[in-house]
Steps between C-alpha positions, in 0.01 A plus 500: 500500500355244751430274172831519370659418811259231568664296187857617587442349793372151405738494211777475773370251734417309230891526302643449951301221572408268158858346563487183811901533529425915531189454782729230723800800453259773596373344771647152599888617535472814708350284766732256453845756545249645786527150686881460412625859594322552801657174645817548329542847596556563900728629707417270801799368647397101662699147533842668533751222483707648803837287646601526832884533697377474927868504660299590790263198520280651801195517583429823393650482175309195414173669666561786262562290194171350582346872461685486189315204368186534621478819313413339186788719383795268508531165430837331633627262300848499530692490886860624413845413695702824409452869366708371204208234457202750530712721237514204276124442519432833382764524231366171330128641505364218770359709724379874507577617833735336795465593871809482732492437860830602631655358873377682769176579379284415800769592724502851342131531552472381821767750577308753393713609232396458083554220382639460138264298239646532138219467256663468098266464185576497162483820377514448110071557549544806722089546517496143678847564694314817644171356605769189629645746761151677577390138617805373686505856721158469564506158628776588723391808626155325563665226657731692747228716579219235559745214687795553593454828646275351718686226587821663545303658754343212673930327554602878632215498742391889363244611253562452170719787314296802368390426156346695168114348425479623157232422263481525102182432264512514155143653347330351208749183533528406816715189433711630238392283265660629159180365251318841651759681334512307133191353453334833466790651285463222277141540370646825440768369275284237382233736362782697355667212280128434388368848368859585392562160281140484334461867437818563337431322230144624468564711227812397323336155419252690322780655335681169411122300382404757290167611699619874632355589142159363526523734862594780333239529215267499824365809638616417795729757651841464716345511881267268416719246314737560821185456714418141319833397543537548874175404637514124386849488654397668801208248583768224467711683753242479709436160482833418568515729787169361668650141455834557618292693817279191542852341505677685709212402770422146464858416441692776777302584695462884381225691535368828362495714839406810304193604280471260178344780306771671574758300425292408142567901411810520565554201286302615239762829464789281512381281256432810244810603576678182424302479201550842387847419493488180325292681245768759490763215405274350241475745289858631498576170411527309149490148578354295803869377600563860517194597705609180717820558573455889577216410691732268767738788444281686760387244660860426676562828647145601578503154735842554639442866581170407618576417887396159422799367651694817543449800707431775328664685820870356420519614167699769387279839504522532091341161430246569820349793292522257178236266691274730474462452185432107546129409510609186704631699797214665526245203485729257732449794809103500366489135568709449786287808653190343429553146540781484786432833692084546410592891476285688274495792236616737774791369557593329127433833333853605379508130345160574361606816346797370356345192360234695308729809385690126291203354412348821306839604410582179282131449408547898297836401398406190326161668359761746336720270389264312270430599169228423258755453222704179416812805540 
């Protein structure tokens, strides 16, 4: 058996990597989308082009603008004469956001009464309009409670008004930054479109050159001619996995704060999985167009149902219990659990369990699914 594997297996490398256009597609473009996506794809929300209406013109309005700038938020570059202006500005796409200082503002404050700051984005992108208003009511609730508390305290001669000292701290990210969340997922996907594309047409190119005959007059049997096409393809996974890793540090920043062994297992199972499936597709299929095009037919869904960008939380409950089903869900909480979080088996073991309950499921069904027979 270990003989007849043994040339399966150099039989594939050989047909995956005798082409130069094949080994710079294997290898060259998934870093390449890795470097694209991961600064393509963010939800970071920086430079917004913000115009301004102050009918108070006050000190504290322009001392709280200033808190608006120096955020690194908001960016003024428009100062407006009218509502009707500011309305304009938004309408034509010029700016994103608008803050309005109405009269009375620092009068109202130093009253003691709330004053009135209207705060309008453009809420076409209603992920950026949200994390719009999360800034502009931090910096204002920050700057009331920092300054001119105190101060309105210091002009009334009494101590400052009671105020809330909260705190929040975000684990594993402390700044937020959104290339914690996608640069991980996308090795993920990555690795997917890799094993999924080459391995599907594993098989039905043998089909379509004539050599599936010369396999089957072998005395090789079904696991192992499963076996020899999987392992070649699961190597290159891992290639592409260690580079996009290697990546992922020199490039982000991102470090593996988990075990590496670990993390190599896990990826290992996914990668059988995602294979086993591919396999599955190849030999259902007539014609490499066909294995191709079914082949991105999964692909689609098993990334958008993923939790790559969406939670899996706000789906509806029928297509939550669908994802479990998707190898991808599973291996994006594997390596944002051991990358991100450093948690180990203890805590990843539902993932775990799911991932390998796929990987052995579509290894069996693809083993089944081939016949020695040109039927």
């Amino acid at each position: 058996m270990i003989r007849r594997l043994k040339q399966m297996l150099i039989k594939e490398f050989l047909q995956l990597l005798r082409d130069p256009r094949m080994r710079a597609v294997v290898f060259l473009v998934p870093v390449f989308q890795m470097l694209v996506f991961a600064f393509a794809l963010t939800t970071d929300v920086t430079d917004i082009d913000t115009a301004v209406l102050d009918l108070d013109n006050s000190a504290a309005s322009r001392e709280l603008l200033s808190a608006f700038t120096a955020s690194g938020y908001f960016e003024v570059v428009r100062y407006a004469h009218s509502p009707t202006e500011l309305t304009n500005l938004l309408d034509r796409g010029a700016v994103r956001a608008t803050i309005h200082f109405p009269a009375g503002f620092e009068r109202e404050l130093l009253a003691g009464r709330t004053p009135q700051v209207q705060v309008l984005a453009d809420g076409t992108d209603s992920n950026s309009t949200s994390i719009i208003f999360g800034y502009a009511n931090l910096i204002i609730a920050n700057f009331i409670n920092d300054k001119l508390a105190n101060e309105l305290g210091a002009r009334l001669g009494s101590p400052a008004p009671a105020s809330v000292d909260f705190e929040t701290r975000a684990w594993y990210n402390a700044n937020l930054e959104s290339k914690f969340f996608f640069v991980p997922a996308l090795i993920a996907v990555m690795v997917l479109v890799i094993s999924m594309i080459l391995t599907s047409v594993a098989i039905v190119r043998e089909k379509e050159v004539g050599t599936i005959e010369q396999v089957m007059v072998t005395p090789i049997s079904r696991f192992e001619f499963i076996l020899g096409k999987t392992i070649p393809f699961a190597i290159v996974g891992y290639i592409v996995m260690t580079m996009q890793l290697i990546l992922a540090l020199l490039v982000f920043g991102i470090r593996v704060e988990g075990s590496w062994l670990l993390l190599y297992l896990l990826t290992g199972i996914y990668l059988l999985g995602n294979l086993g499936l591919a396999l599955l597709i190849s030999v259902s299929a007539q014609t490499q167009q066909q294995a191709v095009l079914t082949a991105f037919l999964f692909m689609m869904p098993c990334v958008l149902l993923s939790g790559f960008i969406f939670p899996i939380d706000n789906m509806p409950e029928l297509i939550q219990y669908a994802t479990l089903l998707n190898p991808v869900r599973w291996y994006i909480e594997i390596l944002r659990g051991v990358v991100i979080k450093g948690v180990g088996a203890s805590v990843l073991w539902p993932a775990i369990i799911g991932q390998s309950l796929l990987a052995v499921g579509f290894i069996l069904l693809a083993a089944w699914r081939f016949r020695k027979t040109l039927v």
